[in-house]
BAGUPA-560964 format. One record per atom (N, C-alpha, C): x, y, z; residue in one letter; atom name. Coordinates in pm, 1 decimal. Atoms other than C-alpha are relative to their C-alpha. Example, Ala and Ser with C-alpha at 12.3 -4.5 7.8 and 13.67 -1.06 7.14 Angstrom:
2
<rec c1="89.0" c2="-119.0" c3="0.0" rest="a" atom="N"/>
<rec c1="1230.0" c2="-450.0" c3="780.0" rest="a" atom="CA"/>
<rec c1="90.0" c2="120.0" c3="0.0" rest="a" atom="C"/>
<rec c1="-82.0" c2="-119.0" c3="-6.0" rest="s" atom="N"/>
<rec c1="1367.0" c2="-106.0" c3="714.0" rest="s" atom="CA"/>
<rec c1="-77.0" c2="109.0" c3="73.0" rest="s" atom="C"/>
# end
This chain:
111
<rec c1="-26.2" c2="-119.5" c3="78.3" rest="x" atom="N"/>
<rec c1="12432.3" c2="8716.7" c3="7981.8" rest="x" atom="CA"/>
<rec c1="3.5" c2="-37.8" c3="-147.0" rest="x" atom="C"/>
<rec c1="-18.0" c2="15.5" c3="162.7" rest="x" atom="N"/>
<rec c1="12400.7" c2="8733.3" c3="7583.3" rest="x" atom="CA"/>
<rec c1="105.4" c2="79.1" c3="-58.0" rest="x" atom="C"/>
<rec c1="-119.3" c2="-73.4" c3="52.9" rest="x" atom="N"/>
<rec c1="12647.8" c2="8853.2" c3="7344.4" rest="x" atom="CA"/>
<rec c1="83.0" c2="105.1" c3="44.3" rest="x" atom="C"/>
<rec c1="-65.3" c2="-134.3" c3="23.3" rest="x" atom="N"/>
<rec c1="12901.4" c2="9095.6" c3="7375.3" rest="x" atom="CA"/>
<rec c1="-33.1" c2="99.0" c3="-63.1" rest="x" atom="C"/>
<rec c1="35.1" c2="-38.3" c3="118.3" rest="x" atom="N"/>
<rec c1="12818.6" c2="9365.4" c3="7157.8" rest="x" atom="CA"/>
<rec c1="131.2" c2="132.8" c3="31.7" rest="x" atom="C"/>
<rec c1="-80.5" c2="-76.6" c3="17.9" rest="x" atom="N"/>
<rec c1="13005.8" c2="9657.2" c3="7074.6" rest="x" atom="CA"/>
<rec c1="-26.1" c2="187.9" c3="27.4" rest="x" atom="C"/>
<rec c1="88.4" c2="-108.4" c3="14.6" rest="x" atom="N"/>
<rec c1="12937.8" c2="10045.6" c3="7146.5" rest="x" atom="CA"/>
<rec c1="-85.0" c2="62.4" c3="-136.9" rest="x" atom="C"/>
<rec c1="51.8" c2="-60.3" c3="193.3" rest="x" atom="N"/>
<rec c1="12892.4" c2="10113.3" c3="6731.9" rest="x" atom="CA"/>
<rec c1="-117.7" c2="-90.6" c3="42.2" rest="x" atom="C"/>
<rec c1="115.8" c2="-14.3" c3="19.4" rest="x" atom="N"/>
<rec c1="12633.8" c2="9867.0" c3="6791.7" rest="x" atom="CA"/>
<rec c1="-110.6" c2="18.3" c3="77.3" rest="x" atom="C"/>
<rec c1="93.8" c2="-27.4" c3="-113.6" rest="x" atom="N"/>
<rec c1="12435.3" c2="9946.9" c3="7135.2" rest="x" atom="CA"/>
<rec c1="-59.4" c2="175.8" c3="-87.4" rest="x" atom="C"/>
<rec c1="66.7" c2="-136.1" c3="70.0" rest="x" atom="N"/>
<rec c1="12424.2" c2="10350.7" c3="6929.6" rest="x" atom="CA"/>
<rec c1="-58.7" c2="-30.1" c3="-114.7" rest="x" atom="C"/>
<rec c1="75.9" c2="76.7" c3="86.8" rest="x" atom="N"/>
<rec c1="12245.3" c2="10161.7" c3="6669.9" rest="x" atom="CA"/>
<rec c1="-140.3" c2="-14.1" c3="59.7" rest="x" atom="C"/>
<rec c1="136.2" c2="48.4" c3="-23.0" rest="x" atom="N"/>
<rec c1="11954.8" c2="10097.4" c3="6889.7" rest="x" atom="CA"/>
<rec c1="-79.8" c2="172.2" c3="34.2" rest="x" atom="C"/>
<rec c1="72.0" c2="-139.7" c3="-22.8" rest="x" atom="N"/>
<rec c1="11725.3" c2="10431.4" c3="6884.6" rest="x" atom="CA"/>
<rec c1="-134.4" c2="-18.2" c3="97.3" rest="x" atom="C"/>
<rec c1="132.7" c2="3.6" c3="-90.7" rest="x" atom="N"/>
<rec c1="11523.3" c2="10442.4" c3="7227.1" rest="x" atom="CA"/>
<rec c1="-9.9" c2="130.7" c3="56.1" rest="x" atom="C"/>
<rec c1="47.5" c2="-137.8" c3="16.8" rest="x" atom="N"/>
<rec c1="11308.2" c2="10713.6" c3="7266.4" rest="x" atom="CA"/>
<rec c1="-140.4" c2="16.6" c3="183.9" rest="x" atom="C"/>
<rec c1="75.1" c2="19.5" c3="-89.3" rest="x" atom="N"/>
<rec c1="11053.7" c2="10835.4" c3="7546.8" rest="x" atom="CA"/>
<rec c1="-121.9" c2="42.3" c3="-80.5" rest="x" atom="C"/>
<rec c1="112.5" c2="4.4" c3="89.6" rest="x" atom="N"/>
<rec c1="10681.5" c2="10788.1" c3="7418.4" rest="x" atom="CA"/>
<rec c1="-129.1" c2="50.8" c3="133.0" rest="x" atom="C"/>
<rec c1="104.3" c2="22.1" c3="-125.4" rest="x" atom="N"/>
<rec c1="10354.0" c2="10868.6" c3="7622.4" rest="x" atom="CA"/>
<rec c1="-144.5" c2="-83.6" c3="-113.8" rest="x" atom="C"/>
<rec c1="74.6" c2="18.9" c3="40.4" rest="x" atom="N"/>
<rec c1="10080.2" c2="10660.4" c3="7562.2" rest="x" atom="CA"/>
<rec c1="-145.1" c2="17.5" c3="1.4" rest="x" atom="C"/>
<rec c1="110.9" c2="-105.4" c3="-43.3" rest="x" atom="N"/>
<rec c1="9783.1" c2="10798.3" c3="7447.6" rest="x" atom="CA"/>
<rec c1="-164.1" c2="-105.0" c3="-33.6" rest="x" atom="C"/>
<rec c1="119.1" c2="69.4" c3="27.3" rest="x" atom="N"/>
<rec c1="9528.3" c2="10488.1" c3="7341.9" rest="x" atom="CA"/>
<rec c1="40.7" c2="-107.7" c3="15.2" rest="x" atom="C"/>
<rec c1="-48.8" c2="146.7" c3="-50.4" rest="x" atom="N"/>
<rec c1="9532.1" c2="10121.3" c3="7469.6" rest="x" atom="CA"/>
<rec c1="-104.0" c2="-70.5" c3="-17.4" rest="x" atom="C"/>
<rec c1="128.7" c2="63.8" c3="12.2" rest="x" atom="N"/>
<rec c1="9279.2" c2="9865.5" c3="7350.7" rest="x" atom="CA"/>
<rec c1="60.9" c2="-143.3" c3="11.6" rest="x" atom="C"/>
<rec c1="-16.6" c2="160.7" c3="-32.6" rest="x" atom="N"/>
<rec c1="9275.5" c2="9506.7" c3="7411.9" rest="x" atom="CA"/>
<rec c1="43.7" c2="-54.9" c3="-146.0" rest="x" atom="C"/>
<rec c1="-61.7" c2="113.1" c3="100.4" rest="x" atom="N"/>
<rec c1="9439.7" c2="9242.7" c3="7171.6" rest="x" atom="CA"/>
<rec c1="-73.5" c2="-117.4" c3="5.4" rest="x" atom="C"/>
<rec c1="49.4" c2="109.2" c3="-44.1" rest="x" atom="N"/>
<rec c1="9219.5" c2="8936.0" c3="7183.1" rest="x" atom="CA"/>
<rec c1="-5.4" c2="-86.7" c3="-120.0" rest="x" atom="C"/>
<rec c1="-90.3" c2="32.3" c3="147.5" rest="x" atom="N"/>
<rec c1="9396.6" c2="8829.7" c3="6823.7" rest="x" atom="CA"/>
<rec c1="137.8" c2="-72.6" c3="59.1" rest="x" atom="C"/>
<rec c1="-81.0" c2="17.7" c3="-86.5" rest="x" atom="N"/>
<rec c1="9696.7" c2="8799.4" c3="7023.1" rest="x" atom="CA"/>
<rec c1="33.7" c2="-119.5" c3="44.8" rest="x" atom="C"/>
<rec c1="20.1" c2="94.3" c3="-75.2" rest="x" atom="N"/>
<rec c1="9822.9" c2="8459.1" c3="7138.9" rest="x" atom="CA"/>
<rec c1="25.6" c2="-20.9" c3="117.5" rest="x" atom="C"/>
<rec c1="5.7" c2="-28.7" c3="-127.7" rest="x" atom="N"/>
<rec c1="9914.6" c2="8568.8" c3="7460.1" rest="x" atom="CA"/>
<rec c1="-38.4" c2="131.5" c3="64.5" rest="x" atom="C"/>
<rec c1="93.0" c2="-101.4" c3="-62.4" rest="x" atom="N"/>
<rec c1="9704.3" c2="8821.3" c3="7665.0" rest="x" atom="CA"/>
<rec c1="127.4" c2="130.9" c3="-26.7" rest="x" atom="C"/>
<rec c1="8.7" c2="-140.8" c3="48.4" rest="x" atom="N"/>
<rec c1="9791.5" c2="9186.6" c3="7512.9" rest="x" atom="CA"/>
<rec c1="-66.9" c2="89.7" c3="-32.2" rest="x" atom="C"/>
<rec c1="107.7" c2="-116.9" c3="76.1" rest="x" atom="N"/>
<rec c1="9724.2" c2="9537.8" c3="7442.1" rest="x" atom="CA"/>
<rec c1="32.3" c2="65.9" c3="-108.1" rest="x" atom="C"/>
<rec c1="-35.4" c2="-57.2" c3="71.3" rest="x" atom="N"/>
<rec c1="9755.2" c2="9710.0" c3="7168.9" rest="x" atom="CA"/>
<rec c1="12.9" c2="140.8" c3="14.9" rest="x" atom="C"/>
<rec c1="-14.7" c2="-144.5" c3="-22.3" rest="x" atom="N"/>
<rec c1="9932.4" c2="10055.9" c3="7207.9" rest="x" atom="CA"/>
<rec c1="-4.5" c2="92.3" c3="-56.7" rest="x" atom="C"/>
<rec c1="-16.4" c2="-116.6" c3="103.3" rest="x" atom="N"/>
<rec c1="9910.3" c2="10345.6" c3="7060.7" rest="x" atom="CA"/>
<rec c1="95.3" c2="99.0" c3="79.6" rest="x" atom="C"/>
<rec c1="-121.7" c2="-76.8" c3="-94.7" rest="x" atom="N"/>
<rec c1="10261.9" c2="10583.9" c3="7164.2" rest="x" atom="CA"/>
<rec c1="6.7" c2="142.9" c3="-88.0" rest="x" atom="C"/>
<rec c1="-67.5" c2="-122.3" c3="41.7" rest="x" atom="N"/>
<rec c1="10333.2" c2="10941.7" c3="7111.8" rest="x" atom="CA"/>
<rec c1="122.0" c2="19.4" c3="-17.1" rest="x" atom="C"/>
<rec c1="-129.5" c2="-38.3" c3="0.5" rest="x" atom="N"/>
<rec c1="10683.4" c2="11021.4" c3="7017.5" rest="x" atom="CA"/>
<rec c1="33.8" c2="111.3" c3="-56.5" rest="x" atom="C"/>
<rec c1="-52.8" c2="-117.3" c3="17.4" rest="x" atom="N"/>
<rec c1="10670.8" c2="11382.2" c3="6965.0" rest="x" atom="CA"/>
<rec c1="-6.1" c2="36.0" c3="-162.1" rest="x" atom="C"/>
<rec c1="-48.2" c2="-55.1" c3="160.3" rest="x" atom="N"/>
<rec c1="10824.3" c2="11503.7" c3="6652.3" rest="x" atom="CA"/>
<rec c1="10.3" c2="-81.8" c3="-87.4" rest="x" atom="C"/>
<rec c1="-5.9" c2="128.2" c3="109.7" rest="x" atom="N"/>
<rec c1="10886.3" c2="11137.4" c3="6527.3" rest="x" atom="CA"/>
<rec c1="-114.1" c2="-40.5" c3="7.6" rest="x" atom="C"/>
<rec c1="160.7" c2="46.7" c3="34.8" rest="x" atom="N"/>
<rec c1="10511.2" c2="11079.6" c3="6573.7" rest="x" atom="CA"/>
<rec c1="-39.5" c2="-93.9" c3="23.0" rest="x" atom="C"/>
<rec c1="39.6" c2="118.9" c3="-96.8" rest="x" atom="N"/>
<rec c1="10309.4" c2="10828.5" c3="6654.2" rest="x" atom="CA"/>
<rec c1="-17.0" c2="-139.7" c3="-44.6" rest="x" atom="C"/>
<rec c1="-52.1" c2="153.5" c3="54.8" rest="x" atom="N"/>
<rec c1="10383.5" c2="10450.8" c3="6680.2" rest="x" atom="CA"/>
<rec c1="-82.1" c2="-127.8" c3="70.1" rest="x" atom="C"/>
<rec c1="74.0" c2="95.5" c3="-107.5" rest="x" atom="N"/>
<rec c1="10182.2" c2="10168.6" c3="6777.6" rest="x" atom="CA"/>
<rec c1="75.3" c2="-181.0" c3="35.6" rest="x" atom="C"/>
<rec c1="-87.7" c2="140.1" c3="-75.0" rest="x" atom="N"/>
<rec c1="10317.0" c2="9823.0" c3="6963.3" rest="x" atom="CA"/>
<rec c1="-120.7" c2="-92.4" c3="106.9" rest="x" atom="C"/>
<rec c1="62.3" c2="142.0" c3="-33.0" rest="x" atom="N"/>
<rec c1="10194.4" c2="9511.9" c3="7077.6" rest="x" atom="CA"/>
<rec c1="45.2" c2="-21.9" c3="162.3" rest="x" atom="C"/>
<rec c1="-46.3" c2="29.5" c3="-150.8" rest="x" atom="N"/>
<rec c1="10257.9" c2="9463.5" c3="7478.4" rest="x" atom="CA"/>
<rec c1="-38.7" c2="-145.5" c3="117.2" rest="x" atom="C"/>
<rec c1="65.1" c2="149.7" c3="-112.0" rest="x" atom="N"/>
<rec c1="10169.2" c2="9140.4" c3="7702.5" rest="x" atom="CA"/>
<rec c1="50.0" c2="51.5" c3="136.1" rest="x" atom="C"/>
<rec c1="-46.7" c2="-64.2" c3="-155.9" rest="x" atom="N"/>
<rec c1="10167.6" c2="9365.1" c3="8021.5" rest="x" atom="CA"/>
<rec c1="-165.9" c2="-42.3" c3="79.4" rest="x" atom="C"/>
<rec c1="187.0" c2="22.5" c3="-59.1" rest="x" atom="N"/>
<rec c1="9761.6" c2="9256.8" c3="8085.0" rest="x" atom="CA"/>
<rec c1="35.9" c2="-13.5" c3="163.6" rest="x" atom="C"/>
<rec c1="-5.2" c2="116.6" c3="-220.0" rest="x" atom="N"/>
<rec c1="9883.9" c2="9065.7" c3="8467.8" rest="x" atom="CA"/>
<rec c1="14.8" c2="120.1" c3="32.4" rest="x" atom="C"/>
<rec c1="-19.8" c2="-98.8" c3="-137.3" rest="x" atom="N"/>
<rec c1="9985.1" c2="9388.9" c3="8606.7" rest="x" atom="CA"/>
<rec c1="-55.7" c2="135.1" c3="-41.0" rest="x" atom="C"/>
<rec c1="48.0" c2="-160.9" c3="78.2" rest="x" atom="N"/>
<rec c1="9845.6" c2="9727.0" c3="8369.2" rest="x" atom="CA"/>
<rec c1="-152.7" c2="-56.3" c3="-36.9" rest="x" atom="C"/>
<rec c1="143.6" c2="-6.3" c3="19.6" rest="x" atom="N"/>
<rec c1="9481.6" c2="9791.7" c3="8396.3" rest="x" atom="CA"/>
<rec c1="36.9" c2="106.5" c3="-189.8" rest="x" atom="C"/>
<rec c1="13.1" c2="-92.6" c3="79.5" rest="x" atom="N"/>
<rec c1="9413.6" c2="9981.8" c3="8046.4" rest="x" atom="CA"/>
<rec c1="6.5" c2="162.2" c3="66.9" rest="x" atom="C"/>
<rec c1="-0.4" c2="-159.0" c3="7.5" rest="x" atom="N"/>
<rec c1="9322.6" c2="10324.8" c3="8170.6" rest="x" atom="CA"/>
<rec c1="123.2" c2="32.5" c3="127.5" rest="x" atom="C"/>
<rec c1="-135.2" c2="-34.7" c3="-112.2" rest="x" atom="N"/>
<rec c1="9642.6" c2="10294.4" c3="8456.9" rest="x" atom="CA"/>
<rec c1="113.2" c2="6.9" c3="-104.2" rest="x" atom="C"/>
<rec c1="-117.5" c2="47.7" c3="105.8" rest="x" atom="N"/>
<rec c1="9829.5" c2="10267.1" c3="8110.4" rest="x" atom="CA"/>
<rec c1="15.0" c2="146.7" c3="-61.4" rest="x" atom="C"/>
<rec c1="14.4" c2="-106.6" c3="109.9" rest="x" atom="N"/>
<rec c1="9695.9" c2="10581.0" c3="7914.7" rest="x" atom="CA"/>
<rec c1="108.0" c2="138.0" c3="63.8" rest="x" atom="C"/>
<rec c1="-136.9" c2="-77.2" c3="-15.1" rest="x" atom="N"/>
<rec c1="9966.9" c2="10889.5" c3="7942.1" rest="x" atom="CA"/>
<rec c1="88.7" c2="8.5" c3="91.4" rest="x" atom="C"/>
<rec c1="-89.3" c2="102.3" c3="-34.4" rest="x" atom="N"/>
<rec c1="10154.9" c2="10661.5" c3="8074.5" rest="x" atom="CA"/>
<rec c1="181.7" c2="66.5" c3="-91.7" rest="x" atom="C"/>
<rec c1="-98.3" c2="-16.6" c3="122.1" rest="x" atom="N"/>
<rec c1="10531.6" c2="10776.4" c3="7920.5" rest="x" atom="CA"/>
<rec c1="105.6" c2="-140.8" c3="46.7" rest="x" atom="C"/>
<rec c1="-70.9" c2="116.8" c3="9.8" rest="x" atom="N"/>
<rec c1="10746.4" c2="10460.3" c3="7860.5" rest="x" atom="CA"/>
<rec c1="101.9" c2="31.3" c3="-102.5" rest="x" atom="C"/>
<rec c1="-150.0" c2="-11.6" c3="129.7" rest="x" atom="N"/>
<rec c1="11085.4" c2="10363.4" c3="7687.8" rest="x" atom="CA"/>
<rec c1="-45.1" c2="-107.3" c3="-93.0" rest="x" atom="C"/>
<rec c1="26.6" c2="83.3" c3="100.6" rest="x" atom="N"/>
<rec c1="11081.2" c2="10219.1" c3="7356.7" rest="x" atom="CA"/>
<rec c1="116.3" c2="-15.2" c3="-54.2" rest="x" atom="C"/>
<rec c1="-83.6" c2="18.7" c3="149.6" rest="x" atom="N"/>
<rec c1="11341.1" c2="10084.2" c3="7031.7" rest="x" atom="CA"/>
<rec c1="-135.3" c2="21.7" c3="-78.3" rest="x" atom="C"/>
<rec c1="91.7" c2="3.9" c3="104.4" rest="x" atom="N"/>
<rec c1="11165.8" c2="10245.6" c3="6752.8" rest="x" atom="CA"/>
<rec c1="82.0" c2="13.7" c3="-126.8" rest="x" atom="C"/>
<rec c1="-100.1" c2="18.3" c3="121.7" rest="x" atom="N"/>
<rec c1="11434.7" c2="10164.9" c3="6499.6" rest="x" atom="CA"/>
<rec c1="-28.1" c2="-144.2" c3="-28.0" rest="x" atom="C"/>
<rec c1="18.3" c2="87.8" c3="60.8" rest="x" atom="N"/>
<rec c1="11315.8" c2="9815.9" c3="6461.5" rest="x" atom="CA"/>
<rec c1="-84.5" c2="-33.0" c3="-115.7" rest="x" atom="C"/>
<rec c1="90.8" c2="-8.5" c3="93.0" rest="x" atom="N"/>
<rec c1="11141.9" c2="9696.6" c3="6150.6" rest="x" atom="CA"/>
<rec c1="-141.9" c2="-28.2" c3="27.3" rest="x" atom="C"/>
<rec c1="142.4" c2="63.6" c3="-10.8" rest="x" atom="N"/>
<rec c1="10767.4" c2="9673.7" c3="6142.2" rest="x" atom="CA"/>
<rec c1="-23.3" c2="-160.3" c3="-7.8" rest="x" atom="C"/>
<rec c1="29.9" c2="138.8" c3="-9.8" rest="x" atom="N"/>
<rec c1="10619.3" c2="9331.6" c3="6267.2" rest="x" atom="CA"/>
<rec c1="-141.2" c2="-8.5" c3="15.0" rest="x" atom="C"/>
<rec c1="112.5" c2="12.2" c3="23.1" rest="x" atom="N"/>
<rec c1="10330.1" c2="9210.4" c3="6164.9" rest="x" atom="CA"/>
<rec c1="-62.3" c2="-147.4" c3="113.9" rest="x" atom="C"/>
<rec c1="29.9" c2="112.4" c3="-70.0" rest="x" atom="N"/>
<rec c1="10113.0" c2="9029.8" c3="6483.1" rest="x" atom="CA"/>
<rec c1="-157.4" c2="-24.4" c3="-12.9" rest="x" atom="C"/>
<rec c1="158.8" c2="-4.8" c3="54.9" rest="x" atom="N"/>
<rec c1="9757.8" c2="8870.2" c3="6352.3" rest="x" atom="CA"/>
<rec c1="-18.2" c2="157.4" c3="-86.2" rest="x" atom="C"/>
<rec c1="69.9" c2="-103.3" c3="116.8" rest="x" atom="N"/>
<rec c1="9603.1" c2="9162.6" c3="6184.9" rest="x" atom="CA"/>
<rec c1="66.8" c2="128.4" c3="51.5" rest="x" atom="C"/>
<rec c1="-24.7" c2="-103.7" c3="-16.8" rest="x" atom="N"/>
<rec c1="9776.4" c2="9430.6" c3="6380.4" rest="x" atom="CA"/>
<rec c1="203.2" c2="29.2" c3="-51.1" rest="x" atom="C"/>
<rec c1="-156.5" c2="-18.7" c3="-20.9" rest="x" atom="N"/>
<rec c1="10154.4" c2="9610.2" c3="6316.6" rest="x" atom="CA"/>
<rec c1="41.3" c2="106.7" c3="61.5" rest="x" atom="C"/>
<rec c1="-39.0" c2="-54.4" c3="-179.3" rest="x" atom="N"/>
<rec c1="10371.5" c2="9683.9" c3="6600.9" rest="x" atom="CA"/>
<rec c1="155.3" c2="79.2" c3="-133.8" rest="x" atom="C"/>
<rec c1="-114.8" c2="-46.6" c3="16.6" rest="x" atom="N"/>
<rec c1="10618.7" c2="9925.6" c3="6532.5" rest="x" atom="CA"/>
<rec c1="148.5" c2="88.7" c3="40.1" rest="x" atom="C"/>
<rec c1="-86.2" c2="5.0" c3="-126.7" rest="x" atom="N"/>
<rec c1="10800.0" c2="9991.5" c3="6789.2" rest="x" atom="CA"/>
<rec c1="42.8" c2="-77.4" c3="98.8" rest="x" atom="C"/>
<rec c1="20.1" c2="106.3" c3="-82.1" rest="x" atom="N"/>
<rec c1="10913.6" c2="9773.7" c3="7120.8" rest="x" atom="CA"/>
<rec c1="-1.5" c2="94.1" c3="123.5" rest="x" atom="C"/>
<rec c1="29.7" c2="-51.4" c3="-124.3" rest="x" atom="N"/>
<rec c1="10790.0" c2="9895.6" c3="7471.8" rest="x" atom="CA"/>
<rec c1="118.1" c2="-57.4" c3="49.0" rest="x" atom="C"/>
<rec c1="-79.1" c2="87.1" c3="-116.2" rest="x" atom="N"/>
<rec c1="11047.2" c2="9820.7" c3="7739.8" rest="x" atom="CA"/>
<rec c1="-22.4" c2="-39.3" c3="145.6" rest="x" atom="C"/>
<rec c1="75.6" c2="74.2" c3="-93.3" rest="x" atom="N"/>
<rec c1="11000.3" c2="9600.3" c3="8039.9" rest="x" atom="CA"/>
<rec c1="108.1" c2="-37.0" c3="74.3" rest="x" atom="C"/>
<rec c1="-82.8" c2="119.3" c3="15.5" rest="x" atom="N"/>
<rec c1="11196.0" c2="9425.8" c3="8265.7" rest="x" atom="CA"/>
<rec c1="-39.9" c2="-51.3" c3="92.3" rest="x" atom="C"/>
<rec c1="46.4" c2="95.3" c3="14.3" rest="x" atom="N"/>
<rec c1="11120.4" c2="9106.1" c3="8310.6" rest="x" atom="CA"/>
<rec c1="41.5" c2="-54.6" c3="137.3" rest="x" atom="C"/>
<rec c1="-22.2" c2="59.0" c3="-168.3" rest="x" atom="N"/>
<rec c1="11057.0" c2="8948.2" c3="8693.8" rest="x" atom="CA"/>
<rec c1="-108.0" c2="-124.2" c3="-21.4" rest="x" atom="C"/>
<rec c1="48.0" c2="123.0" c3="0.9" rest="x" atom="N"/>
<rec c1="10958.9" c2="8599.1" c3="8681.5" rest="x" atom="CA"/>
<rec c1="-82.5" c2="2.3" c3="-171.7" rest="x" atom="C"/>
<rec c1="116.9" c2="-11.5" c3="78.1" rest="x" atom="N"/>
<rec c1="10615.7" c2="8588.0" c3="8470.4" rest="x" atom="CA"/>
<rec c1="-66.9" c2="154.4" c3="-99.2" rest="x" atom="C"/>
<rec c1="43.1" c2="-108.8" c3="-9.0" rest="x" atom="N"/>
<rec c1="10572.5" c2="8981.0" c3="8473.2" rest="x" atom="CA"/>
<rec c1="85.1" c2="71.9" c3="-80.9" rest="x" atom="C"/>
<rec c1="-66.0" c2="-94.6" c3="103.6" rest="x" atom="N"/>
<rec c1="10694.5" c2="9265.8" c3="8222.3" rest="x" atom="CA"/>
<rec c1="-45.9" c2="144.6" c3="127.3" rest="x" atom="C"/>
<rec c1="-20.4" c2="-122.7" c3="-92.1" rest="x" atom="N"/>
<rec c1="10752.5" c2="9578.4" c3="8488.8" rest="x" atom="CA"/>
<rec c1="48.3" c2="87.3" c3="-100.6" rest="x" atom="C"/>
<rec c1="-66.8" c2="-140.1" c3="134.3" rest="x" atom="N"/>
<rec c1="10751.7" c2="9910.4" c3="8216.5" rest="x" atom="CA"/>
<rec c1="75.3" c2="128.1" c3="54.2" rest="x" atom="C"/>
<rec c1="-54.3" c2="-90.3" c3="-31.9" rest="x" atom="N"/>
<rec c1="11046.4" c2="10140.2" c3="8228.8" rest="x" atom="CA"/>
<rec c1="-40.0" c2="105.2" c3="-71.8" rest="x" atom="C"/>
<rec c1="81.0" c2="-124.8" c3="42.5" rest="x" atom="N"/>
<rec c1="10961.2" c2="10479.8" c3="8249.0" rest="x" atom="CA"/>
<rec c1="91.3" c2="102.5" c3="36.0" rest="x" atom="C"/>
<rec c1="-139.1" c2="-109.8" c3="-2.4" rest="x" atom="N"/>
<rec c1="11158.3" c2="10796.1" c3="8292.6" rest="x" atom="CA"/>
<rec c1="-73.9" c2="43.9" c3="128.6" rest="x" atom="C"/>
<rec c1="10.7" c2="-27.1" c3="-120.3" rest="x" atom="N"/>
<rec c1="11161.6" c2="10920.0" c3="8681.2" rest="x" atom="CA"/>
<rec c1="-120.9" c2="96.5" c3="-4.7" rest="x" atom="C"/>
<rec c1="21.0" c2="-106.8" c3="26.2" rest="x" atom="N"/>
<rec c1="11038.9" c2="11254.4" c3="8594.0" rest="x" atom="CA"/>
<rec c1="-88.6" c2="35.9" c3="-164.3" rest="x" atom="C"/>
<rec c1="18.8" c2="-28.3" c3="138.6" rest="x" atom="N"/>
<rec c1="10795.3" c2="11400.2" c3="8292.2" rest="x" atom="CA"/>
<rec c1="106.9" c2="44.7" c3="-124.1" rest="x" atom="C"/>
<rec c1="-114.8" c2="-19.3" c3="125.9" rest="x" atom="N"/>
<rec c1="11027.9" c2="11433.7" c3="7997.0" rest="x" atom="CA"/>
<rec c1="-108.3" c2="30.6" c3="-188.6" rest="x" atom="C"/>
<rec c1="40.4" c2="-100.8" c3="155.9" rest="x" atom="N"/>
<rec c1="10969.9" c2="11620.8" c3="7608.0" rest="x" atom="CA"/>
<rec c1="-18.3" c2="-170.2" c3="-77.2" rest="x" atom="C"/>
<rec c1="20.3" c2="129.8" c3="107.8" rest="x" atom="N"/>
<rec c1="10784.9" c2="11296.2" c3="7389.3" rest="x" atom="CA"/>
<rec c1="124.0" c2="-27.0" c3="-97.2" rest="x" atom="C"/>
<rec c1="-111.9" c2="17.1" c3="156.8" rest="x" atom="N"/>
<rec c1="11101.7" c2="11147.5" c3="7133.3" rest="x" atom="CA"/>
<rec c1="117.8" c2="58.9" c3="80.4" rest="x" atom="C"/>
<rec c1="-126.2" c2="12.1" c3="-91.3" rest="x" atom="N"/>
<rec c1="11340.8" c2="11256.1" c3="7426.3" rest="x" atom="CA"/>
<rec c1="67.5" c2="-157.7" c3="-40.1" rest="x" atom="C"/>
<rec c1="-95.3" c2="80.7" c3="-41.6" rest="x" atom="N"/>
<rec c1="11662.7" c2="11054.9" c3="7399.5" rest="x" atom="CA"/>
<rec c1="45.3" c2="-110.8" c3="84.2" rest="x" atom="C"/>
<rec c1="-67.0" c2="61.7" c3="-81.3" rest="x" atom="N"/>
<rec c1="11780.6" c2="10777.1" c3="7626.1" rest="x" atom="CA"/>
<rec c1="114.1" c2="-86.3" c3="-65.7" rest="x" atom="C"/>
<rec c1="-157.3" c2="66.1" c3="44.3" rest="x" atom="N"/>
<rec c1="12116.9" c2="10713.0" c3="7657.8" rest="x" atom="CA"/>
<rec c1="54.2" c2="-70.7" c3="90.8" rest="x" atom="C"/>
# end
């Protein structure tokens, strides 16, 4: 387990539900990625860097809705910037993307 943290700062982290609407290969990248392109509604659209290649074909990806942090700062990877973070969780080797059960409103909340 990592830090403790505190509730002031877990409501600090702003994760949102995104659908994604364009996915192209990363081959810049030093480990096999795609580059996303995410809808988030009203907060608009955000693109992110993913290393999901082993298990997400591209077009099994596209409006696709996934959870993100899009309160982190822009990161610059090779020539592209990610500005958001997809969420995953992580089984051995593999990034498994959480997704909301049910269709949900783009820039929906998770709490």
């Amino acid at each position: 387990m990592n830090d403790i943290i505190t509730f002031d700062d877990f409501i600090k982290i702003d994760l949102r539900i995104g659908t994604i609407i364009e996915v192209n290969d990363f081959p810049e990248a030093r480990k096999p990625a795609y580059q996303l392109t995410i809808d988030f509604g009203d907060l608009g659209i955000k693109k992110s860097s993913a290393q999901i290649t082993k298990l997400y074909k591209k077009e099994d990806l596209l409006q696709r809705q996934i959870v993100a942090v899009i309160n982190f700062p822009k990161k610059q990877i090779a020539k592209f910037s990610s500005a958001c973070l997809v969420l995953g969780a992580v089984n051995g080797n593999d990034v498994i993307l959480l997704s909301p059960e049910s269709k949900v409103k783009n820039g929906s909340v998770v709490s």
